[in-house]
C-alpha positions in Angstrom: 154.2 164.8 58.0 156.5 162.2 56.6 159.8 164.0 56.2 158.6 165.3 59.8 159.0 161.4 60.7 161.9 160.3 58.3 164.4 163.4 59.5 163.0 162.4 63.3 164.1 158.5 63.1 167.8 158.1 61.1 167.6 154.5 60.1 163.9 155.0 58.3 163.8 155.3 54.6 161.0 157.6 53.2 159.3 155.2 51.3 158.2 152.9 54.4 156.7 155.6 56.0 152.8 155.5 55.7 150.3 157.8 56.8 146.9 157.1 57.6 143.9 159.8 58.3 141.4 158.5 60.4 138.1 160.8 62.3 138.5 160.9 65.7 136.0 160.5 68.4 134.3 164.0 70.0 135.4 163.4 73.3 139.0 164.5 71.9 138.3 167.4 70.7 137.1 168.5 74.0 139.7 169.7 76.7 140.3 168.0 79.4 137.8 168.5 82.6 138.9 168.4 86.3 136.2 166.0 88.6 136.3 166.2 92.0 136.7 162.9 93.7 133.6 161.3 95.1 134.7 160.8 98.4 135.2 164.2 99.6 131.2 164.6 98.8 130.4 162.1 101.7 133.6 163.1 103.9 132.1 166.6 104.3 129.0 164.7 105.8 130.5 162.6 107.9 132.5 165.9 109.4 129.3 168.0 109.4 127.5 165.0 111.7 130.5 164.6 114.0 130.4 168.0 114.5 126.7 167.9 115.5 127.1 164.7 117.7 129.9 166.8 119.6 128.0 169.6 119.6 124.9 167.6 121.8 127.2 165.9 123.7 128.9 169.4 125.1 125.8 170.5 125.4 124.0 167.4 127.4 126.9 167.5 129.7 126.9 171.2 130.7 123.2 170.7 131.4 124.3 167.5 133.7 126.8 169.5 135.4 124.7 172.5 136.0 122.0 170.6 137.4 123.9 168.7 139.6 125.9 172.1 140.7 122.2 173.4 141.5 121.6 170.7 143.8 124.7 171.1 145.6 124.1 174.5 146.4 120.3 173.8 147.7 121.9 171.4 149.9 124.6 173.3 151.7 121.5 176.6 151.7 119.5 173.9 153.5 122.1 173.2 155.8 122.8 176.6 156.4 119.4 177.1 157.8 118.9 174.3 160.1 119.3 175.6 163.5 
């Protein structure tokens, strides 16, 4: 390990290079782990529920719609009958 360090810096001499052992902490030995950032968890929600809310409203205003179509048509049958 020194003469690693003394041939890698020129203007080191060998006998001011020290090297120290030391244990290292578990969460080194481990390799690394990809998280997933906590936003995306609650942005999938907040799709999921616009979805829905669009969902009701399409479907609130074709029931409008095809209740005031219904309507329409009575009317112009009851016209149609009046003599």
């Amino acid at each position: 390990m020194k003469r690693f360090l003394k041939n890698s810096f020129a203007e080191v001499a060998y006998e001011h290079i020290s090297v120290v052992l030391s244990r290292r902490p578990v969460s080194q030995h481990l390799p690394p782990v990809r998280q997933s950032p906590p936003a995306a968890a609650s942005l999938n929600g907040w799709q999921l529920g616009g979805v829905g809310a669009g969902l009701a409203l399409l479907l609130s205003a074709g029931l409008w719609w095809r209740k005031k179509r219904a309507a329409a048509i009575r009317a112009m049958s009851d016209e149609c009958r009046a003599p």
